[in-house]
Biopython code that builds the backbone (N, CA, C, O; Angstrom):
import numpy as np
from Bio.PDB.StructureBuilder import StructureBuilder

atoms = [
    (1, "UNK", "N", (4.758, 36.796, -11.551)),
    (1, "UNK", "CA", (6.160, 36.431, -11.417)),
    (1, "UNK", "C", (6.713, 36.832, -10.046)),
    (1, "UNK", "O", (7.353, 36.162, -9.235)),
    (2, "UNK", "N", (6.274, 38.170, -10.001)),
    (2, "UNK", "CA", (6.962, 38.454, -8.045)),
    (2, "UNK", "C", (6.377, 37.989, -7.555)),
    (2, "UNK", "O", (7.201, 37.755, -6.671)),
    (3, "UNK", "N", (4.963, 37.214, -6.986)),
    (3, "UNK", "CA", (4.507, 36.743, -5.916)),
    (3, "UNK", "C", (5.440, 35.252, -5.982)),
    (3, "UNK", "O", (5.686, 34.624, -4.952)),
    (4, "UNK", "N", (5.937, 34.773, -7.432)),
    (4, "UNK", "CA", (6.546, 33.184, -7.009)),
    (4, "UNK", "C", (7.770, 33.290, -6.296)),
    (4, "UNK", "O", (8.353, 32.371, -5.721)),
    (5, "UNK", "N", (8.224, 34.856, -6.404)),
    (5, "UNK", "CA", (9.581, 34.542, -6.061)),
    (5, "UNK", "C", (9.465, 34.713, -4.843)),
    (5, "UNK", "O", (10.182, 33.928, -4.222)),
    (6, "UNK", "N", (8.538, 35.789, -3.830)),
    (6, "UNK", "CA", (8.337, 35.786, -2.585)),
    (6, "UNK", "C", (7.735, 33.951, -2.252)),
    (6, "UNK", "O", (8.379, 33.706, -1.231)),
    (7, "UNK", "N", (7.162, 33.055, -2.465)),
    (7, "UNK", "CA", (6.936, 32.318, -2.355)),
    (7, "UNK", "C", (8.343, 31.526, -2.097)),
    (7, "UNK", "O", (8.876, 30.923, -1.166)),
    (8, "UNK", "N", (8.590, 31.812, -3.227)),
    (8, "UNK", "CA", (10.293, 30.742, -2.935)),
    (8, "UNK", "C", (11.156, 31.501, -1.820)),
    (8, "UNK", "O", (11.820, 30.620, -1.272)),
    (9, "UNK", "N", (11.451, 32.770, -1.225)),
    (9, "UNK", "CA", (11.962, 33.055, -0.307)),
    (9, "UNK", "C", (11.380, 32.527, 1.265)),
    (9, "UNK", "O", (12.013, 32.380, 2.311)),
    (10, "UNK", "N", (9.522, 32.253, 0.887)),
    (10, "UNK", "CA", (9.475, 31.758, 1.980)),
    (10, "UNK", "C", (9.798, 30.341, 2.064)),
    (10, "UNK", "O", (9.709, 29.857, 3.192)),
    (11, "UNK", "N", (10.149, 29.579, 1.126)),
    (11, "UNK", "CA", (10.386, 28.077, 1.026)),
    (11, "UNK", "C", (11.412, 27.978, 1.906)),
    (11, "UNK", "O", (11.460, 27.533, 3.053)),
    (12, "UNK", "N", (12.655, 28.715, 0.819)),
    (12, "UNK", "CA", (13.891, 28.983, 1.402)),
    (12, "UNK", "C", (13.450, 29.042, 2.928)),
    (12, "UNK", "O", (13.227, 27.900, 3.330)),
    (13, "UNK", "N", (13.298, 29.783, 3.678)),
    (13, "UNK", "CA", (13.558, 30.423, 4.934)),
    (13, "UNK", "C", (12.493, 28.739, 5.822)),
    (13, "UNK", "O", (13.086, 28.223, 6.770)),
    (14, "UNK", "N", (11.840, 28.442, 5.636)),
    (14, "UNK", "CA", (11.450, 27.255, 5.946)),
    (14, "UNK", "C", (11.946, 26.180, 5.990)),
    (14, "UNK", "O", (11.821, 25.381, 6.918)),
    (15, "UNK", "N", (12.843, 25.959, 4.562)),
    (15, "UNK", "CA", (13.674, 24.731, 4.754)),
    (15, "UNK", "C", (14.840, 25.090, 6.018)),
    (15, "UNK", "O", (15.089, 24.372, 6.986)),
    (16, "UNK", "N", (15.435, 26.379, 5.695)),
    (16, "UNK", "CA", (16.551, 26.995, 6.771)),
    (16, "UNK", "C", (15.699, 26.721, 8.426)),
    (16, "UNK", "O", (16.003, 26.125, 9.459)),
    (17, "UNK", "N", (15.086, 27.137, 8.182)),
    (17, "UNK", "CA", (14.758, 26.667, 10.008)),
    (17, "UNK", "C", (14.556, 25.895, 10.594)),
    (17, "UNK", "O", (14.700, 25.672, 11.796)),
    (18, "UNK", "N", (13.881, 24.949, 9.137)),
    (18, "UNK", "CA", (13.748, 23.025, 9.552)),
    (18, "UNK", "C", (15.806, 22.650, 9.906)),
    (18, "UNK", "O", (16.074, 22.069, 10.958)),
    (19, "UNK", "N", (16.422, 22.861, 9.402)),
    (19, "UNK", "CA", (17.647, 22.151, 8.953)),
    (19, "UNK", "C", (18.447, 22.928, 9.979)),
    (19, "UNK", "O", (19.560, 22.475, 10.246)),
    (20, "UNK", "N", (18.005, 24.149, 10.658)),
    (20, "UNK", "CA", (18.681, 24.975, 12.130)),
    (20, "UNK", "C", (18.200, 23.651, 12.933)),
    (20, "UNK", "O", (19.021, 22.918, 13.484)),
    (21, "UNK", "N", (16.824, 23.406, 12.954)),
    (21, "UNK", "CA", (15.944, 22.704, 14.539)),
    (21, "UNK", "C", (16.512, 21.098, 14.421)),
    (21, "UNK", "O", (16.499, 20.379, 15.421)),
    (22, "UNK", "N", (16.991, 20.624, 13.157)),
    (22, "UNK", "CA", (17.775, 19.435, 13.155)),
    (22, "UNK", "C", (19.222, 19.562, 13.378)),
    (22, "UNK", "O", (19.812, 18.725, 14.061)),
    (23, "UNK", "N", (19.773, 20.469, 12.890)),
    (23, "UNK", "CA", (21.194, 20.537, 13.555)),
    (23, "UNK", "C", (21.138, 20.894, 15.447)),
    (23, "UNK", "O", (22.015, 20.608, 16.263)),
    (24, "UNK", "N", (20.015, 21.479, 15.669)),
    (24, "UNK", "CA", (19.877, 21.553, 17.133)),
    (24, "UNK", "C", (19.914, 20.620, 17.887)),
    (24, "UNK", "O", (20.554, 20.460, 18.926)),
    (25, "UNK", "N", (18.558, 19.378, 16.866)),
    (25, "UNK", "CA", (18.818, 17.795, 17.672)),
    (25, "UNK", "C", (19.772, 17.541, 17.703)),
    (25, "UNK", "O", (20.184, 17.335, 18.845)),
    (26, "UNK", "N", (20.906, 17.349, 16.442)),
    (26, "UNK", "CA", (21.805, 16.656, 16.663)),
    (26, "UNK", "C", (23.206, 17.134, 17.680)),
    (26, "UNK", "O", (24.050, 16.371, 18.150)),
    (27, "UNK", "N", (23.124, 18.761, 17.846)),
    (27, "UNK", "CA", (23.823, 19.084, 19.304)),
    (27, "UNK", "C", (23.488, 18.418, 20.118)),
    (27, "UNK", "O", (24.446, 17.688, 20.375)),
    (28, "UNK", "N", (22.536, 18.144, 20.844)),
    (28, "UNK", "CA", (21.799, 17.480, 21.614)),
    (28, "UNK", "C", (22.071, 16.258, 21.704)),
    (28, "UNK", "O", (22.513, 15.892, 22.793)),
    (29, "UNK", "N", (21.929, 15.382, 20.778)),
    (29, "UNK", "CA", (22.352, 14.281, 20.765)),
    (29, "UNK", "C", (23.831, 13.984, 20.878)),
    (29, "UNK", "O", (24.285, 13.128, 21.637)),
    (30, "UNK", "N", (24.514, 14.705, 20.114)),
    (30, "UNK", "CA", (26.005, 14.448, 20.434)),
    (30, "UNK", "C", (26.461, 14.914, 21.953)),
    (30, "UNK", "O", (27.461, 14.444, 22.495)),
    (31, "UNK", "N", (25.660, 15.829, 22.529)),
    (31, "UNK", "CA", (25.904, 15.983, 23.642)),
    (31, "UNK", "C", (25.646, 14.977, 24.572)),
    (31, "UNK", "O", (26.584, 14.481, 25.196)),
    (32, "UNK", "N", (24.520, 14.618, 24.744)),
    (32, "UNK", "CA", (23.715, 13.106, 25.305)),
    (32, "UNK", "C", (25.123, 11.896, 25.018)),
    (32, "UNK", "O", (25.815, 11.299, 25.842)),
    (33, "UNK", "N", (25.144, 11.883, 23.777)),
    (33, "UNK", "CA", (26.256, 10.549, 23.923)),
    (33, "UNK", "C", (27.556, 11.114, 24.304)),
    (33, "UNK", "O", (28.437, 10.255, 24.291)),
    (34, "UNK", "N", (28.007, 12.440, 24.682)),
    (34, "UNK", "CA", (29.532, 12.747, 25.023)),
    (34, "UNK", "C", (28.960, 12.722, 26.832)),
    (34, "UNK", "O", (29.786, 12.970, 27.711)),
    (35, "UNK", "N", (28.201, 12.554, 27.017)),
    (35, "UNK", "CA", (28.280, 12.814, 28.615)),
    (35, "UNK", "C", (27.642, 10.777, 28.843)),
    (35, "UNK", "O", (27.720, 10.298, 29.974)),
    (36, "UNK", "N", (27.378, 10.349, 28.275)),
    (36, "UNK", "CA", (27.467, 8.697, 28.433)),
    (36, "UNK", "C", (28.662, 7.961, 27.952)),
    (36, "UNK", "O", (29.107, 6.822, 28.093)),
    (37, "UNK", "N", (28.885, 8.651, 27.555)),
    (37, "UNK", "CA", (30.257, 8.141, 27.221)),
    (37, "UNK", "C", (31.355, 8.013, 28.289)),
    (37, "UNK", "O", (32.151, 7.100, 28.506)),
    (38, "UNK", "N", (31.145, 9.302, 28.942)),
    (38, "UNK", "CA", (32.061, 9.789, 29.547)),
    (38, "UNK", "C", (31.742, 8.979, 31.355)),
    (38, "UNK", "O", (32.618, 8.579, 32.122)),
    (39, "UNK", "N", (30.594, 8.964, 31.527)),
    (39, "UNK", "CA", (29.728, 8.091, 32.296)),
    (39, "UNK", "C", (30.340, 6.763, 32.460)),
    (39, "UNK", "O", (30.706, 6.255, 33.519)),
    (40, "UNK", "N", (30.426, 6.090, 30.853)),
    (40, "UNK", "CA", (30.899, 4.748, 31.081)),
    (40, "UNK", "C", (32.163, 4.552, 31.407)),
    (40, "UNK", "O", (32.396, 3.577, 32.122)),
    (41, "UNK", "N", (33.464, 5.547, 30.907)),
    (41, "UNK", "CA", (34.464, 5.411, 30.960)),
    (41, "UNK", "C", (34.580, 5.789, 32.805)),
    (41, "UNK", "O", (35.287, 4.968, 33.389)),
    (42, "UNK", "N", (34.002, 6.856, 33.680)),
    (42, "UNK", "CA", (34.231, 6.424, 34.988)),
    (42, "UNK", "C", (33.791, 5.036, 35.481)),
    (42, "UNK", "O", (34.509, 4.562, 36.361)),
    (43, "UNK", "N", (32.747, 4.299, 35.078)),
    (43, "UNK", "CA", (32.249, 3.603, 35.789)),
    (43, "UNK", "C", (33.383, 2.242, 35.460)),
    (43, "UNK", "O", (33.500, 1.288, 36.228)),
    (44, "UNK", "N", (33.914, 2.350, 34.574)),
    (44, "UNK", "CA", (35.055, 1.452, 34.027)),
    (44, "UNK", "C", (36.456, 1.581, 34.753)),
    (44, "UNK", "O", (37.411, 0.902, 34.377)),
]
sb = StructureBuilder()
sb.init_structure("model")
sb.init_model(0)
sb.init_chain("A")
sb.init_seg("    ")
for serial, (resi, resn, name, xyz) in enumerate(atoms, 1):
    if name == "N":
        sb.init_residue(resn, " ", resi, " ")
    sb.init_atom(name, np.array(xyz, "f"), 0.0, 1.0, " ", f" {name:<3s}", serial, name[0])
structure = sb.get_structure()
């Protein structure tokens, strides 16, 4: 029974770091489109 639950803490902590490194892309990305954005509106 305790080894499943250490098992599930490491799940936990795995899904958490997948779902940190995707909220990271999507900084990234929203950053990428706030500076093209901003790009188009000078070039306009």
């Amino acid at each position: 029974m305790k080894s499943n639950k250490g098992l599930n803490e490491q799940d936990k902590l795995a899904k958490t770091t997948e779902i940190q490194a995707q909220l990271d892309d999507l900084d990234r990305l929203n950053n990428a489109l706030s500076a093209m954005s901003s790009v188009s509106k000078a070039v306009q």
